[in-house]
C-alpha positions in Angstrom: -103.6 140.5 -77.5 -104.4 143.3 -80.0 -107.8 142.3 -80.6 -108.1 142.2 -77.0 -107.0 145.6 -75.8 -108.7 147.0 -79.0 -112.5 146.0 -77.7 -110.9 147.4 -73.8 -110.4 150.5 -75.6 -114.3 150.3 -77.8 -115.2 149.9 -74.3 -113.6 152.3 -72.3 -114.4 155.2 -75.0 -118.1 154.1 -74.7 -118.1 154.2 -71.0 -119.2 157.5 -69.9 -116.6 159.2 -67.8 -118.4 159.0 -64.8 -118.1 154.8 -64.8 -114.4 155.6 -65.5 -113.7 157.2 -61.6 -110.8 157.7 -60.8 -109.7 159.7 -57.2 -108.5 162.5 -59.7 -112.3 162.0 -61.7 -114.3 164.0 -59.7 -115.0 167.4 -61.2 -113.0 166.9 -64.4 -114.3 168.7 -67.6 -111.6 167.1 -69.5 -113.0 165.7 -73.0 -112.2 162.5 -73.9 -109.9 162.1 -76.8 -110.9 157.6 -76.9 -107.3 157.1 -76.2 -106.6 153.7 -75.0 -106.2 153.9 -70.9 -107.2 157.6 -70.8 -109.4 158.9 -67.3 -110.2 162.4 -66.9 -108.1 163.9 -64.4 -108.6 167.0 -62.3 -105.6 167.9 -59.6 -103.5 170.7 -58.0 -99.6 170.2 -58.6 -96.5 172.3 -58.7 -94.4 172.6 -61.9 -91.0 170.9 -61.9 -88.5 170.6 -64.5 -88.0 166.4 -64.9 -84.5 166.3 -65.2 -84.1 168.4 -61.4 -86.0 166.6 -60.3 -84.6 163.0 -60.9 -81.1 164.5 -60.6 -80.5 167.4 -59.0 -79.6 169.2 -61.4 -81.6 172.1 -61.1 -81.2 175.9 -63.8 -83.2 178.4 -62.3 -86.3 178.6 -64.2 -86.8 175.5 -64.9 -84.1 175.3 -67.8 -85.7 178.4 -69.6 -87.6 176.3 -72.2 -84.8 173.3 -73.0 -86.3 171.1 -70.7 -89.5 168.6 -70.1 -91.5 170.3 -67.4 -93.2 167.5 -65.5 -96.1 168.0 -62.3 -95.3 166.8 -58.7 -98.9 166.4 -57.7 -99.9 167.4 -54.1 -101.9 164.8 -53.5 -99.5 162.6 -52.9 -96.3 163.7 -54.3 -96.3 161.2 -57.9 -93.8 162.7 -60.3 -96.5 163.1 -63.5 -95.8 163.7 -67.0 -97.5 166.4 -69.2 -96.3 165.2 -72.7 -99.5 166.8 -75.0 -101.4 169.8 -74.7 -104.6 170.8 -76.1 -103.1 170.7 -79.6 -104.0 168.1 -82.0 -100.3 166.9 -82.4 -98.3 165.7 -79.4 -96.2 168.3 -78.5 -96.7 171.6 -76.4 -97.0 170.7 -72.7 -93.5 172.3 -71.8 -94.5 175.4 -73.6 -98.0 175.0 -71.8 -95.9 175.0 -68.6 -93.1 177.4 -68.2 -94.7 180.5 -67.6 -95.3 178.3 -63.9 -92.2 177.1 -63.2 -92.3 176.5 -59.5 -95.5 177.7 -59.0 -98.9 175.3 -57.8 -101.3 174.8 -60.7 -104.2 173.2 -61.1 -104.5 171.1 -64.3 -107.5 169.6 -66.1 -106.8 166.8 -68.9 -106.7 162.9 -69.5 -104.3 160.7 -67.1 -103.4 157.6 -69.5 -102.3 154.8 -67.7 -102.2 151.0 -69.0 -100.0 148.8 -66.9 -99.6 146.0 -69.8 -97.8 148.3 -71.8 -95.9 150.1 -68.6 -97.4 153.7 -69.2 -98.2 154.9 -65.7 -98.7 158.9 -64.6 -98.5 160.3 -68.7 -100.9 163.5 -68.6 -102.6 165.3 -71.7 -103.0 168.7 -70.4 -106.2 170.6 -71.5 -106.8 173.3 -69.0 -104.4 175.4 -66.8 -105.3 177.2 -63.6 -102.7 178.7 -61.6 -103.2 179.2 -58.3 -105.4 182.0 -56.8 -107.2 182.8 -60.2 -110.8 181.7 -60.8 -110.0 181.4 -64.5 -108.6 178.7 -66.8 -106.1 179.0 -69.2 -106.2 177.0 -72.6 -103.0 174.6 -72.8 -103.4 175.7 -77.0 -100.0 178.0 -76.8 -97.7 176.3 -78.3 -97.9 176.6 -81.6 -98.8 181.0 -81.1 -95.4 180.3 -79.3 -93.6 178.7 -82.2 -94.6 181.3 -84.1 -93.1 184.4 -82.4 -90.3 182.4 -82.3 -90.0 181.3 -86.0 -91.2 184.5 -87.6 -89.0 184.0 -90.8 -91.1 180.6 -91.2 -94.6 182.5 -91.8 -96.7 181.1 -95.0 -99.1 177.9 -95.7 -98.8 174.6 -94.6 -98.2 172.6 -91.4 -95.3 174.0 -89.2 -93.6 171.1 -89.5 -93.4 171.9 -93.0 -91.7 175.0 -92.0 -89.8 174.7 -89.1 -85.8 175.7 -89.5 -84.9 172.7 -87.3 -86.7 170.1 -89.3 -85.7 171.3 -92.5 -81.9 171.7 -91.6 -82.4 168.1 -90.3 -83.8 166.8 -93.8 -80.9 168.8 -95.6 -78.3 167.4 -93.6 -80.0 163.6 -92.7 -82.9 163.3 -95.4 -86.4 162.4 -94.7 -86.0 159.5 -93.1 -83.0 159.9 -91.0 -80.4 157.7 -92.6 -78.5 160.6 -95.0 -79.1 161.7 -98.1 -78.2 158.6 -99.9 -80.0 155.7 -98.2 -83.2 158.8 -98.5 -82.4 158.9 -102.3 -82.7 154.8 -102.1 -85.7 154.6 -100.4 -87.7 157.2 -102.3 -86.7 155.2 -105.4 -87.7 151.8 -104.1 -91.1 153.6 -102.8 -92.1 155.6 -105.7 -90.7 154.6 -108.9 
């Protein structure tokens, strides 16, 4: 089975996007990132959070940053889920998204569906337009984001590296989630 989806996926990267149509295909500018299942996508939707969505429970503005946004597409109304932005780590489409809570946008990225594995409407959003501009917006905010919000975590490195949450979670849980003393194990057993 791995062998098999692995030459679908040789394949599909090495079809050009244009044998990849889609009804969301046509005048996408989305860049293919070879992921296995992805099709360029190009289509107007409003910006929901998720969890109103699914069930009712509904802050106003879209739960002011603590929530997954998602896309109710006007096409035909599927419930689609932004979970990466133009970043190179998968994170960022919320961010990407609140500043449109409840408005219409019009989004340009890769759809990645793959029924075998039950992914079905995930969206990797590269370009924002909101509605009534002739300009795109760069879905690359969220780490400019992260940083006005984590000022005290300025220096070199990955923000990972950085970031107050994750390193109050390694204090308190160690690196690999199980507490300090399994994490004391493990780093033994792996590096002697």
């Amino acid at each position: 089975m791995i062998k098999k989806r692995f030459l679908i996926s040789l394949l599909v990267a090495a079809t050009p996007a244009a044998a990849q149509e889609n009804p969301f295909a046509p005048g996408s500018k989305a860049t293919s990132w070879n992921l296995f299942g992805e099709k360029p996508a190009l289509f107007e939707a409003k910006v929901v959070d998720l969890t109103c969505e699914i069930t009712g429970d509904c802050p106003e503005d879209c739960g002011g940053g603590k929530r997954q946004l998602g896309l109710l597409r006007s096409a035909d109304g599927v419930l689609v889920y932004p979970n990466k932005n133009n970043q190179p780590l998968f994170s960022g489409a919320a961010t990407e998204f609140l500043p449109f809570c409840g408005q219409t946008v019009e989004v340009d990225g890769l759809l990645v569906e793959d029924e075998d594995i039950g992914a079905r409407h995930i969206f990797l959003v590269q370009m924002i337009r909101p509605e009534g501009r002739q300009d795109w917006v760069k879905a690359d905010q969220w780490t400019k984001v992260w940083a006005e919000n984590n000022p005290d975590a300025a220096g070199d490195g990955p923000w990972f590296r950085r970031d107050p949450r994750v390193n109050n979670l390694i204090a308190k849980d160690g690196y690999f989630g199980l507490g300090l003393e399994e994490d004391a194990t493990i780093k033994k057993e792996l590096w002697p």
